[in-house]
C-alpha positions in Angstrom: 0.0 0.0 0.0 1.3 3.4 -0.8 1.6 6.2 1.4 -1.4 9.0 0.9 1.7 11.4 1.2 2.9 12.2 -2.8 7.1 11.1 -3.0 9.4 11.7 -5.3 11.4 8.9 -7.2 14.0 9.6 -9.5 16.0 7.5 -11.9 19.3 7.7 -12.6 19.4 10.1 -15.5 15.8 10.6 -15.7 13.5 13.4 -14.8 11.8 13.2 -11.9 8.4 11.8 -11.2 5.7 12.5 -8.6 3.7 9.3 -7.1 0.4 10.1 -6.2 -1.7 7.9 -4.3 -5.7 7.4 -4.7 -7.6 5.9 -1.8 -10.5 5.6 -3.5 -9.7 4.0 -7.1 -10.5 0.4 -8.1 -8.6 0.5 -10.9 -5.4 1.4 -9.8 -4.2 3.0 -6.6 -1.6 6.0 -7.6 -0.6 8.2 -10.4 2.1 9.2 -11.7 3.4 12.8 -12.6 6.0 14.7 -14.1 6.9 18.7 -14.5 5.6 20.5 -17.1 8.8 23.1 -16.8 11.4 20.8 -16.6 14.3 23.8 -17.6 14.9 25.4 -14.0 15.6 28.4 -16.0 11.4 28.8 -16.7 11.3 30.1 -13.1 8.7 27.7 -12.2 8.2 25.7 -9.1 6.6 22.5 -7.7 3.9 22.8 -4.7 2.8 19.9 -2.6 -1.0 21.3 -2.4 -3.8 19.9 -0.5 -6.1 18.6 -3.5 -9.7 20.4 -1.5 -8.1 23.5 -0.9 -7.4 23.4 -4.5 -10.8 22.9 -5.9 -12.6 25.2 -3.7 -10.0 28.1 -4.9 -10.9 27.0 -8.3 -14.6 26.7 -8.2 -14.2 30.6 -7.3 -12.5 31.5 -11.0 -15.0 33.3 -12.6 -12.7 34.0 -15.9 -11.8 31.0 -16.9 -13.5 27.3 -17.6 -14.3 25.9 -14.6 -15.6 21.9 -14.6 -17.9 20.2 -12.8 -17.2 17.2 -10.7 -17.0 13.7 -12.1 -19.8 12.6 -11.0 -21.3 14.9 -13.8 -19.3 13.9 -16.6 -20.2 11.4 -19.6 -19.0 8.1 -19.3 -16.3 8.3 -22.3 -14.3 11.3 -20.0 -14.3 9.5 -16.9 -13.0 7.0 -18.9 -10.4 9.0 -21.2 -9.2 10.3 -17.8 -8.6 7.1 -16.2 -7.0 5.4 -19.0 -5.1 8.8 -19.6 -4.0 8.5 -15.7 -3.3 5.0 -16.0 0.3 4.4 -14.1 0.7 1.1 -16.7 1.3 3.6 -19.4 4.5 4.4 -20.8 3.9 8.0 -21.1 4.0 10.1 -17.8 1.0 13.1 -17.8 2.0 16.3 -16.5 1.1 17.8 -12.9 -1.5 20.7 -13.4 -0.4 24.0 -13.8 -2.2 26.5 -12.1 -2.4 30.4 -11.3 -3.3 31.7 -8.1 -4.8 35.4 -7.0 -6.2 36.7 -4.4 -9.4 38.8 -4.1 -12.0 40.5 -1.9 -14.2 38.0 -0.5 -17.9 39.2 -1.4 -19.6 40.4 1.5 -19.4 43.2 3.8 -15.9 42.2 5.4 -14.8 41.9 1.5 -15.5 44.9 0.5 -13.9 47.2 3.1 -11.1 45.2 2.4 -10.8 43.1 5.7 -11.5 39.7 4.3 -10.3 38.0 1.3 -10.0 34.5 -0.7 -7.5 32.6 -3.1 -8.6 32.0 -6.9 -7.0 29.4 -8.5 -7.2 28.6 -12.4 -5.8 26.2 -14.5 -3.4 26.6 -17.4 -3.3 22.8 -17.6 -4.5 19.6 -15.6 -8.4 20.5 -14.7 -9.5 17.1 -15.7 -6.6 15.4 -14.1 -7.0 17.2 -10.7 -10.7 16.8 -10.0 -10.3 12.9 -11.1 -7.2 12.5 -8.6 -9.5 14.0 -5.9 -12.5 12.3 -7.1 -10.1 9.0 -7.0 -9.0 9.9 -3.2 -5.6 11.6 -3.9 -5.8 14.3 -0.6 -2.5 16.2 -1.9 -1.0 16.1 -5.0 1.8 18.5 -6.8 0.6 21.0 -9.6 3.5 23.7 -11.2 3.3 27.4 -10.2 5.0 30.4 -11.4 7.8 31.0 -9.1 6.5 34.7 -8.1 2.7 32.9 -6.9 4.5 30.1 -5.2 4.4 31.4 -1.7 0.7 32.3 -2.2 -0.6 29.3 -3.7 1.3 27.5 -0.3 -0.3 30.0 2.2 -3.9 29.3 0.8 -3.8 25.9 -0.7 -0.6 24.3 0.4 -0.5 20.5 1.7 
């Protein structure tokens, strides 16, 4: 059994790779991950978040495409994710990539500037974080611009 903690394994002379664990998969019990910046020079960097933080910071992004859970997706996606997912597979998907702001929450607290809340959207990954939470992953890593790093960790961080 796998720890629900994501690790690290690297191969000599290989990039590295992210082991995710699911709790709550029949078909397989982890993932597998790699960087979608691998150059260190793309000033980039890897965040350990915690996968419902996540969500809920991205069900708030009213700008971009926001999905729905699995539960409400047609059979061939949850599918095409799975087999996409699939650790048996030679290819290794990338982590998400998100962005991460901060606004005023609505409210009264909100708008006098007391109170406010993380929004999270995705450049890349949607699909694969909701199934990995869907699946029972609780953490997971997902790349980060290097300047939103520190926020993303404050508000969604593992």
């Amino acid at each position: 059994m796998l720890s629900p903690e994501p690790h690290l394994e690297v191969a000599v002379g290989a990039e590295p790779v992210w082991i995710v664990a699911l709790r709550r998969h029949p078909h397989y019990d982890h993932v597998r991950l790699k960087r979608v910046f691998i150059d260190d020079g793309t000033r980039h960097q890897v965040v350990m978040v915690n996968a419902e933080k996540l969500l809920q910071c991205a069900n708030r992004d009213d700008t971009d495409y926001v999905l729905r859970g699995v539960d409400d997706w047609h059979a061939g996606k949850v599918r095409g994710i799975r087999e996409f997912l699939d650790p048996a597979n030679a290819r290794i998907p990338e982590m998400p990539y998100v962005t991460i702001t901060q606004r005023r929450r609505r409210g009264l607290l909100g708008w006098i500037g007391i109170e406010h809340e993380g929004v999270v959207a995705f450049r890349n990954g949607q699909h694969r974080a909701r199934y990995m939470a869907y699946a029972g992953a609780e953490t997971f890593p997902v790349e980060v611009a290097e300047r939103e790093a520190e926020l993303l960790i404050s508000l969604c961080g593992a």
